[in-house]
N, C-alpha and C positions, 0 to 999 in steps of 0.2 A: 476628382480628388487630387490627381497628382497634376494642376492646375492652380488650385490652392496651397499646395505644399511648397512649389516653385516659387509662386506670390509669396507665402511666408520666408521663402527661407534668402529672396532676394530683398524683403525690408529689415530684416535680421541683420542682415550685409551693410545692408546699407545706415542703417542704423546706430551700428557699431562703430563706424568710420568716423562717423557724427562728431565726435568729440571734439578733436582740434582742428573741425573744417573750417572755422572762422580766420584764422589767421592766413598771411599772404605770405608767408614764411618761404624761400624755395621754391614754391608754384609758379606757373604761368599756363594760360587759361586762352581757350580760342573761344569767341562768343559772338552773339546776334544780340547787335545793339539798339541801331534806329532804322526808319526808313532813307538816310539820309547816308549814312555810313554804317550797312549790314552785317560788316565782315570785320570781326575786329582780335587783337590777342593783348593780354593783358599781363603781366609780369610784377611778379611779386619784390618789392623790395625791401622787406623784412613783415614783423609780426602787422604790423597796423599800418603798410602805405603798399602802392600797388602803382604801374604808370600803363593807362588804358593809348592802345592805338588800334583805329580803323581806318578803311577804306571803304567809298561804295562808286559804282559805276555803273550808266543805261545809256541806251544807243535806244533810239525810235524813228520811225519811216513815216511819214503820212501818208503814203499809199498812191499819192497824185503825182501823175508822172514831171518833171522838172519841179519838183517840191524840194524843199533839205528835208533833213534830218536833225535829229536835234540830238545832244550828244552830253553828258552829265559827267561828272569825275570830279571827286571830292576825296580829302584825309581829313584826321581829326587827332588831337594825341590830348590825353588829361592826363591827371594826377591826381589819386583820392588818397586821400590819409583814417582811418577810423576815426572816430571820435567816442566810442563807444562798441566795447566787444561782449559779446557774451558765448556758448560755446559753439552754435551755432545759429549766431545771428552779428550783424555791423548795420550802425548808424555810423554814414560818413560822408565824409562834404567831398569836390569832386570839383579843381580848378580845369578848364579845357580850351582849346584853341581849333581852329577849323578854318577850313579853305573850301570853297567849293566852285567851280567852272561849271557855266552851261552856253554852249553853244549851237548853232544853227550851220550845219555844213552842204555842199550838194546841188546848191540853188544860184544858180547868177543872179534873180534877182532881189536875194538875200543877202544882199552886201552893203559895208559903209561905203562913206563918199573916196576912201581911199583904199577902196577893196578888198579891206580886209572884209571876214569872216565876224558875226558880231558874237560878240559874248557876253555874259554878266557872271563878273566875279564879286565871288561872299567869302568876306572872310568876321570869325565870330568869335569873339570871347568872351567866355562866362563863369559862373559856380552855379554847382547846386549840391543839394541836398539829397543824400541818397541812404534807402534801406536794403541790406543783400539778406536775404535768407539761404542756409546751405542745409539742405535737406539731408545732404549725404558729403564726404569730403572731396568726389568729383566732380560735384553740381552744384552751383550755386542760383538764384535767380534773383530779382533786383527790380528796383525801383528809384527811379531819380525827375527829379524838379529843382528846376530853378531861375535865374535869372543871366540876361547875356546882350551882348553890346552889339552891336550888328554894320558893317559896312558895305554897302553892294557899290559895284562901277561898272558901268558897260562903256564899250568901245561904240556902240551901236549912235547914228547920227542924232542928235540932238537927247540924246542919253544926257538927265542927269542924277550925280551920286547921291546916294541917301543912304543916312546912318539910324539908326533906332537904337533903343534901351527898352530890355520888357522881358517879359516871362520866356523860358524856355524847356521845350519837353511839351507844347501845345495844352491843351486843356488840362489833363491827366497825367501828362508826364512821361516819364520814357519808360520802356521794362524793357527787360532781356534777359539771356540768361548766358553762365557761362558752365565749357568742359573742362574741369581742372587735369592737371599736373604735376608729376613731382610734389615737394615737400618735404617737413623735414620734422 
């Protein structure tokens, strides 16, 4: 019983908040975006626009002795504007820009012809389309798809660059959610 009372009395709460969660008014929000860039925070720049920045980073070992390691570190910053609000719901489109580094370190003989270290850099610019649900005015959760331009370059011997145009957010799309902030 006083299991269910708790459950009631914290969707009551949350519930109530509900009203003006939609806007990005005064907030700023820390969230789990992609596999790609996990850790992100997000700041509100009035009622209907908002500027998304992440970061993600992984280090792996292959476990063979004189083997590298391979080493990842990427940012990302967008820019969504609403296109559509309701009290606690946005349809909104979402410009964004990305940079991503992977490298190979740890190995002699994982090196170019001028001993560097090889890497391939991404760097990607796109839009999409995105839906935020806020259940409560601290939580919001989300859905985005879209499309994005793609440049990779490695330093690696006989590397060549290649750029693409195509869907972005994989089959499905990207979700995430965020913990809001302030407001007003």
């Amino acid at each position: 019983m006083k299991k269910i009372l708790v459950a009631v009395a914290l969707v009551s709460a949350l519930a109530a908040t509900a009203a003006s969660a939609a806007s990005y008014e005064g907030k700023w929000g820390v969230s789990l975006a992609n596999s790609s860039f996990p850790v992100g925070v997000t700041f509100g720049l009035g009622k209907t626009a908002a500027v998304d920045l992440g970061v993600g980073f992984s280090s792996s070992k292959s476990g063979v002795e004189g083997a590298s390691s391979l080493s990842n570190f990427g940012v990302e910053a967008g820019v969504r504007g609403a296109l559509m609000q309701t009290e606690n719901a946005n349809l909104f489109v979402r410009g964004f820009g990305s940079y991503y580094s992977a490298a190979n370190y740890g190995s002699s003989f994982v090196r170019n012809a001028t001993g560097d270290t090889p890497k391939l850099n991404t760097m990607k610019f796109g839009a999409q389309l995105g839906f935020e649900w806020w259940p409560a005015s601290i939580v919001s959760v989300y859905a985005r798809h879209g499309i994005a331009y793609t440049s990779q370059k490695s330093n690696a011997d006989g590397a060549v660059a290649a750029t693409s145009f195509g869907l972005e957010g994989e089959t499905l799309g990207q979700a995430g959610f965020c913990l809001w902030f302030g407001g007003k």
